[in-house]
N, C-alpha and C positions, 0 to 999 in steps of 0.2 A: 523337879517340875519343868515342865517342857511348855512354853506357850507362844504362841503365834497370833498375830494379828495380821493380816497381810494388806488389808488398807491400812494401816499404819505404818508399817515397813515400804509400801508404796508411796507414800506421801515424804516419806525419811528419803526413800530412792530418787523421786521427783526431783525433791529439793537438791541433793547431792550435784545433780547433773546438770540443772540450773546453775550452780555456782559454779562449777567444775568449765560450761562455758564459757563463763563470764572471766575466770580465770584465765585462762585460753586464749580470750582476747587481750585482755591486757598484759599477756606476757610476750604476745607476737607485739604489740605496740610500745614494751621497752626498749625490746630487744631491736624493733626499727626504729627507734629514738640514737640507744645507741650506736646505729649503723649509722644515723646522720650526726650523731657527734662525732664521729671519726672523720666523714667527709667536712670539716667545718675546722678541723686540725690536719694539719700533713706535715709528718716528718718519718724517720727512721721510726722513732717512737710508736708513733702513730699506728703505722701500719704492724709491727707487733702487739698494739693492745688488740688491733682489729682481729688480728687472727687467735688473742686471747678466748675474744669474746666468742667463739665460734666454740671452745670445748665450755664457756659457759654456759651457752645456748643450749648445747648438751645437756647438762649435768642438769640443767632446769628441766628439760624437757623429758629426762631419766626419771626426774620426781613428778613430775607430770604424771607420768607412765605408774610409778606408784603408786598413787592418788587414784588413779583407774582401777589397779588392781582391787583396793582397800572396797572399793564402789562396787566391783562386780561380785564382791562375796556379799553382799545382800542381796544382787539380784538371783543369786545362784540361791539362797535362804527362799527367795520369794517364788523361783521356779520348782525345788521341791516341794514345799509344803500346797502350794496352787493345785497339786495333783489330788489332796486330802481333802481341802475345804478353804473358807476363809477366815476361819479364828477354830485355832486348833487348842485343845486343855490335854496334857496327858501327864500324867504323875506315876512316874513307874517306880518310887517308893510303897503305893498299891496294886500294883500288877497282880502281886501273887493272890491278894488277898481277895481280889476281882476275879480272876480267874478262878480261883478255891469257890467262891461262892456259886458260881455257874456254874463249875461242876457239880458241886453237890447238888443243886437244881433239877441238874440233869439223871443224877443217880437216883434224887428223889422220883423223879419222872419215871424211873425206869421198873421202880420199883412199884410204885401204881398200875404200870402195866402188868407186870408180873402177878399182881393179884388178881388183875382181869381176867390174866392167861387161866389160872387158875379156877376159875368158875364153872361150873358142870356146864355145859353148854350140847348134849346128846336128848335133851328131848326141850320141845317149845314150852316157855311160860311168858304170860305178857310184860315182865321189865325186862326181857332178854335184848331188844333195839333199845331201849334205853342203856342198857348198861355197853352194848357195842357203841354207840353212840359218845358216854363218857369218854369212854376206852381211847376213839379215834381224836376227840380233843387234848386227851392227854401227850396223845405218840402225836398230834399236831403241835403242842408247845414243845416236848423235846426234841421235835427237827427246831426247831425256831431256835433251844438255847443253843443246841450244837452248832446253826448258823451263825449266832451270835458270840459264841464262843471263838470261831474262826475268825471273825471278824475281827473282835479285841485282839487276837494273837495276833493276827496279820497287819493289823494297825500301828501296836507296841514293835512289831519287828520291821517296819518299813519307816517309824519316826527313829528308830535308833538304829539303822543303817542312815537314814540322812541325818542323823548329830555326828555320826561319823565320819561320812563324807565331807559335810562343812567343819569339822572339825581336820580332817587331810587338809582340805582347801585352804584353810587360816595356817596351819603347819607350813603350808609350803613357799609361803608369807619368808621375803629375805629378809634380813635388815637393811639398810640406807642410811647410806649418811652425805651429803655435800659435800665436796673438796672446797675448803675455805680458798676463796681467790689472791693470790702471792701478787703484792705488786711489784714486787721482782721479776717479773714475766717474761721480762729479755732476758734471754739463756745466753745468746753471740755480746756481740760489740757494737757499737751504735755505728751504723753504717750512715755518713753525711750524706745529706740527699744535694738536687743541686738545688729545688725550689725545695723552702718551707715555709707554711702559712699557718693562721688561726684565727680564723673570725672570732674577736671575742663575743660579739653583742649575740650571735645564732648559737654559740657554744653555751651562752649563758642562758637562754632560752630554752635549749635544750635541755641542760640542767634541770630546768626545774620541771619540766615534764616527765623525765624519769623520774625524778622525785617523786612526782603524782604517780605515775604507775609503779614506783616501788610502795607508796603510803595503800596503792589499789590493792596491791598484789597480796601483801601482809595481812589487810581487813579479809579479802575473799577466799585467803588460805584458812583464816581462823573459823570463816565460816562453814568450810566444808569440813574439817576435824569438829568442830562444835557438832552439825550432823550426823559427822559419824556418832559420835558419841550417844546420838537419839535412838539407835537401834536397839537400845533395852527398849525403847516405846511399842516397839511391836513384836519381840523376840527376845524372852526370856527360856536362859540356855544357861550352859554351865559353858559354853562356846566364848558368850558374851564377855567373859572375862576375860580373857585372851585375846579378843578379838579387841577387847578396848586397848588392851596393855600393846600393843602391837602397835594400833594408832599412837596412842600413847610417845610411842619409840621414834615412830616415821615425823608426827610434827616437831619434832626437836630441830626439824633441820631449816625451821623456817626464821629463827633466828638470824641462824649462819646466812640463809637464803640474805635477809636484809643488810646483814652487815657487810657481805659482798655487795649489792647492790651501792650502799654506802661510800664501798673503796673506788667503785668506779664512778662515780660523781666526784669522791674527793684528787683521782687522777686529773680529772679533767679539771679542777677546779685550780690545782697546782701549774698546769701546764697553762692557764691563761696567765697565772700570776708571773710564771716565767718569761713567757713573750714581752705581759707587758712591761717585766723588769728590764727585758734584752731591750726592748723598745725603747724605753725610757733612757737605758746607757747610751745605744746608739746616737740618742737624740743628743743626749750633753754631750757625745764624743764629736758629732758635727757643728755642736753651737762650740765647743770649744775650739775647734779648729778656725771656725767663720772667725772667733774672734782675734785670737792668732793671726791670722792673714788679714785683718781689719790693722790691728798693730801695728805689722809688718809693714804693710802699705805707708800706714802713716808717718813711717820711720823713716820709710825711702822717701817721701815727698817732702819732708824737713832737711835731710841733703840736699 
């Protein structure tokens, strides 16, 4: 059974692209969150997570790119069937038996003519226009099944070249997966810079706004596989099942998506902890000196 809705599959598509923006935005808004937590650290370090984050932008924006694809195979659903009508039924479980019946229809037809044909028709009697008259209503219904016989064929064989085709189109569907983010990132040796700095108070700020757009990112991703998932509402297909298992495949990666997002909040969270350790040494290493030379002093002024 074949059926289509296309205001339904329209309002599924609607919705898709709605979130699909919203997404959109809040993934340029981490990803420039995180370009201002790097400006907010500066070391060796630093500038290789910066250039980390650059194949992560990618790899985000690769599932992006995904996510489109997964989107335009309903509208590609909604631009063939648009061509038929707008709630389409076709069950080619009875094709034959549909067609079998219109032909016989037809053959019946044919064969009412044939007794017409048969009628003495060489001299006048008065039901002779009526019976031409039957005659031409009956060769009027048999143009009408063999038009309508055309019809159902060319119907059934134009809905099952397009289950075909969206059926290629889901086929041609990759897999995807996310490369989990290493925070091993540095491949060289830490090269000492001559300044290093890290606002903690802006770095911490920062934090928590990626936070917010990774808590965004997660709810707006589930929202669009939840959507896709709606396309049985207006397109039931034998398509449908593959076409879910496929989504199915592609949101697995939204986990990973978080748990990366995760690692890089918890980099930056490590790398305040370390300044303010360094901080905190440097500071005993001058109070113990100051007091040392406090000592010192006070040893040479008792000689």
């Amino acid at each position: 059974m074949i059926s289509v809705d296309i205001e339904q599959l329209n309002k599924v598509s609607n919705k898709i692209n709605s979130n699909i923006d919203s997404y959109e935005e809040t993934l340029m808004n981490l990803f420039n969150k995180l370009k201002d937590a790097t400006n907010d650290w500066y070391d060796s370090k630093s500038v290789a997570f910066d250039e980390a984050m650059i194949t992560e932008n990618n790899d985000s924006q690769n599932f992006l790119g995904e996510i489109k694809l997964r989107k335009e195979i309903i509208s590609f659903i909604i631009d063939k069937y648009n061509n038929i009508g707008k709630k389409i039924k076709c069950d080619f479980d009875n094709k034959d038996r549909l067609i079998n019946k219109v032909d016989y229809c037809i053959s019946e037809c044919t064969s009412i003519i044939n007794e017409f044909n048969r009628i003495d028709n060489s001299f006048y009697y008065p039901e002779y226009y009526i019976i031409l008259n039957q005659k031409a209503k009956v060769v009027d219904a048999r143009a009408k099944l063999r038009s309508l016989r055309e019809k159902l064929t060319g119907s059934f064989q134009k809905i099952s070249d397009y289950e075909e085709d969206i059926k290629s189109k889901i086929d041609e569907l990759e897999p995807f997966v996310i490369t989990e983010f290493d925070s091993n990132y540095i491949t060289g040796e830490l090269i000492p810079t001559v300044e290093s700095y890290l606002y903690s108070d802006l770095l911490s700020n920062d934090i928590k706004n990626i936070d917010m757009y990774k808590d965004e990112e997660n709810k707006e991703l589930n929202l669009i596989f939840d959507e896709f998932n709606k396309i049985s509402n207006g397109y039931v297909s034998s398509n449908v099942a593959n076409y879910k298992n496929d989504c199915k495949e592609l949101k697995k990666n939204i986990p990973i998506l978080e748990k990366n997002r995760d690692k890089y909040i918890q980099e930056f969270e490590t790398q305040i902890v370390n300044y303010e350790t360094t901080t905190t040494i440097t500071k005993n290493m001058f109070k113990e000196k100051a007091e040392k030379d406090k000592k010192a002093q006070k040893s040479d002024g008792e000689e």
